[in-house]
C-alpha atoms as a printed R data frame, in Angstrom:
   type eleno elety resid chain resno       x      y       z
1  ATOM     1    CA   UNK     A     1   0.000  0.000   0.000
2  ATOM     2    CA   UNK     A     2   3.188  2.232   0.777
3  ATOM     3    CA   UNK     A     3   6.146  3.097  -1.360
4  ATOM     4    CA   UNK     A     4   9.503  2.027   0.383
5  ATOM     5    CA   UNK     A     5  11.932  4.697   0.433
6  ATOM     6    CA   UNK     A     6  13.913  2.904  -1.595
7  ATOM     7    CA   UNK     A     7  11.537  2.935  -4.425
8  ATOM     8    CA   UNK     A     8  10.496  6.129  -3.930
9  ATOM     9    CA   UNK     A     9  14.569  7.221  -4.428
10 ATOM    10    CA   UNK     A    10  14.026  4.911  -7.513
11 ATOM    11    CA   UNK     A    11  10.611  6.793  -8.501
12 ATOM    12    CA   UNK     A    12  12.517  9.972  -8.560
13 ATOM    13    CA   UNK     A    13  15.541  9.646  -9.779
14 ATOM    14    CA   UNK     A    14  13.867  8.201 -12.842
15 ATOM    15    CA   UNK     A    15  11.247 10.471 -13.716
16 ATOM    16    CA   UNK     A    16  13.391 14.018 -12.573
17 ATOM    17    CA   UNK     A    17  13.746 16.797 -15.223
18 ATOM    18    CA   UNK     A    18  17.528 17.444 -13.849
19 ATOM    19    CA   UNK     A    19  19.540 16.471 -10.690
20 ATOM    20    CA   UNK     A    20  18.315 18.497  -7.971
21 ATOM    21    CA   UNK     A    21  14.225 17.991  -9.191
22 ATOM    22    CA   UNK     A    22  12.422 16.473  -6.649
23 ATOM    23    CA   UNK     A    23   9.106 17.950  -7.093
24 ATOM    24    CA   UNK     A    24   8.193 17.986 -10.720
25 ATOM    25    CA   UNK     A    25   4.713 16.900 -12.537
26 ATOM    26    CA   UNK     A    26   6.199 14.135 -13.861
27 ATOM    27    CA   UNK     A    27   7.447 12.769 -10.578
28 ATOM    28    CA   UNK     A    28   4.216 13.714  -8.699
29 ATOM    29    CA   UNK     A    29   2.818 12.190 -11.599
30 ATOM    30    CA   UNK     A    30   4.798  8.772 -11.145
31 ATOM    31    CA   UNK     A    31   4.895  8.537  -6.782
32 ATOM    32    CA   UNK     A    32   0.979  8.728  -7.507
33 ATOM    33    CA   UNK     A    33   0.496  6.168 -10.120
34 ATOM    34    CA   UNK     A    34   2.453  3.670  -7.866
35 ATOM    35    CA   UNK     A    35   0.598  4.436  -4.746
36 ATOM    36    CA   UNK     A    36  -2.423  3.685  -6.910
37 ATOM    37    CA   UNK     A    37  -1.666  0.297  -7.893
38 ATOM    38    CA   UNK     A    38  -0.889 -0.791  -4.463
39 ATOM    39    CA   UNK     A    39  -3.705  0.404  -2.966
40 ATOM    40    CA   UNK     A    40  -5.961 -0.865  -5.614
41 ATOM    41    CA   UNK     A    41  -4.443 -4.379  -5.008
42 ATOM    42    CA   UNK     A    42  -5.280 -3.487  -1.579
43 ATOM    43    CA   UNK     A    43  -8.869 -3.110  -2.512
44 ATOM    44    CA   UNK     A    44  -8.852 -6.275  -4.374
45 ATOM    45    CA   UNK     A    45  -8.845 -8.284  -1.253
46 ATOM    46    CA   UNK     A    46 -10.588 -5.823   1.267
47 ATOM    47    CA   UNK     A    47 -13.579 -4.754  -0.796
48 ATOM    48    CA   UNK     A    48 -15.380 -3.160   2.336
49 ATOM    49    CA   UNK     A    49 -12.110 -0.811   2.987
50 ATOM    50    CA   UNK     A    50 -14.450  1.869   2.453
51 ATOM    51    CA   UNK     A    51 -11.618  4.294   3.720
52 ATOM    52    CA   UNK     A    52  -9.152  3.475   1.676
53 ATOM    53    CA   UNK     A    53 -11.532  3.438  -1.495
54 ATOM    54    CA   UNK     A    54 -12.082  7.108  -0.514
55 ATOM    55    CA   UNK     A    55  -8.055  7.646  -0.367
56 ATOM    56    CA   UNK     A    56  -7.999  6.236  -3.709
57 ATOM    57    CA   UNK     A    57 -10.225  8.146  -5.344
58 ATOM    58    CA   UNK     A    58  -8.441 11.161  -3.989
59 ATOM    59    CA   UNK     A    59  -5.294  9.862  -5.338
60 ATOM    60    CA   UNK     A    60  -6.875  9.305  -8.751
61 ATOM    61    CA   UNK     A    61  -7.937 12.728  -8.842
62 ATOM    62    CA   UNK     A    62  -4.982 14.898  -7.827
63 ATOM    63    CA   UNK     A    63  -3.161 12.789 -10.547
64 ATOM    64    CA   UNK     A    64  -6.072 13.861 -13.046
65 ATOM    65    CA   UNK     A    65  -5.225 17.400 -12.380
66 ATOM    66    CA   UNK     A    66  -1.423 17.344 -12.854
67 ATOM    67    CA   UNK     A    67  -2.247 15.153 -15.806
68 ATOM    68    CA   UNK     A    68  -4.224 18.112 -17.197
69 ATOM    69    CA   UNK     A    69  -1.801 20.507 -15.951
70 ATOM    70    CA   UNK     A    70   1.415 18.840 -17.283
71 ATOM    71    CA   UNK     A    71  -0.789 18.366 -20.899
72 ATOM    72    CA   UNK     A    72  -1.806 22.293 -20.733
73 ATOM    73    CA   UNK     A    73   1.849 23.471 -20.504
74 ATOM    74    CA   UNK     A    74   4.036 21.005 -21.587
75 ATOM    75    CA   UNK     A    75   2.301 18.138 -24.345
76 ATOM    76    CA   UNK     A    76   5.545 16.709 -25.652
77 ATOM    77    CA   UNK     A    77   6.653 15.978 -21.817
78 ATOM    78    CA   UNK     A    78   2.940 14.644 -21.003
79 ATOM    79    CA   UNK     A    79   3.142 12.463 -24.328
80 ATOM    80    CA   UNK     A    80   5.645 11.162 -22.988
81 ATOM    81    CA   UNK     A    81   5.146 10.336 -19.636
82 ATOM    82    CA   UNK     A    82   1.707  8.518 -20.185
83 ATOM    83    CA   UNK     A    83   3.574  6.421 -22.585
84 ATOM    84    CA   UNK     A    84   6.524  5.219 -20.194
85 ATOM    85    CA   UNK     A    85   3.464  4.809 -17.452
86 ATOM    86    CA   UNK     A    86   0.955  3.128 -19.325
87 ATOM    87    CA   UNK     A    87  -2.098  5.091 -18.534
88 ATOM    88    CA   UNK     A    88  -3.898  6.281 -21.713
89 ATOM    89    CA   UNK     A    89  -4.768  3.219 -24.256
């Protein structure tokens, strides 16, 4: 359900515009998605996590918005990153 910080380092230093980025779209973008997957595995086996389900959706929709954001002002970078994440078909 949690991202170790060891994956989170790995989160980061793979999605950063240049060394000292830490906060960019792209890696709020990425630290989402994967806190999204785990908790929706989550869900899989507690269905009544009602909670959680409400965390998720939360999750789902702050990463909406920087979606839209990162698409409004940069489209080659957001082209980019939904095709290394997987999210658009």
């Amino acid at each position: 359900m949690t991202i170790t910080a060891n994956r989170k380092t790995e989160l980061i230093s793979e999605y950063r515009r240049d060394d000292p980025d830490t906060g960019s779209p792209e890696i709020q973008i990425a630290l989402l998605t994967e806190r999204i997957l785990g908790l929706t595995d989550h869900l899989r086996s507690h269905k009544h996590d009602h909670a959680s389900r409400r965390g998720l959706l939360m999750m789902v929709s702050k990463r909406n918005r920087l979606l839209r954001y990162l698409a409004r002002t940069q489209r080659p970078a957001y082209q980019a990153l939904i095709g290394r994440l997987g999210l658009r078909k």
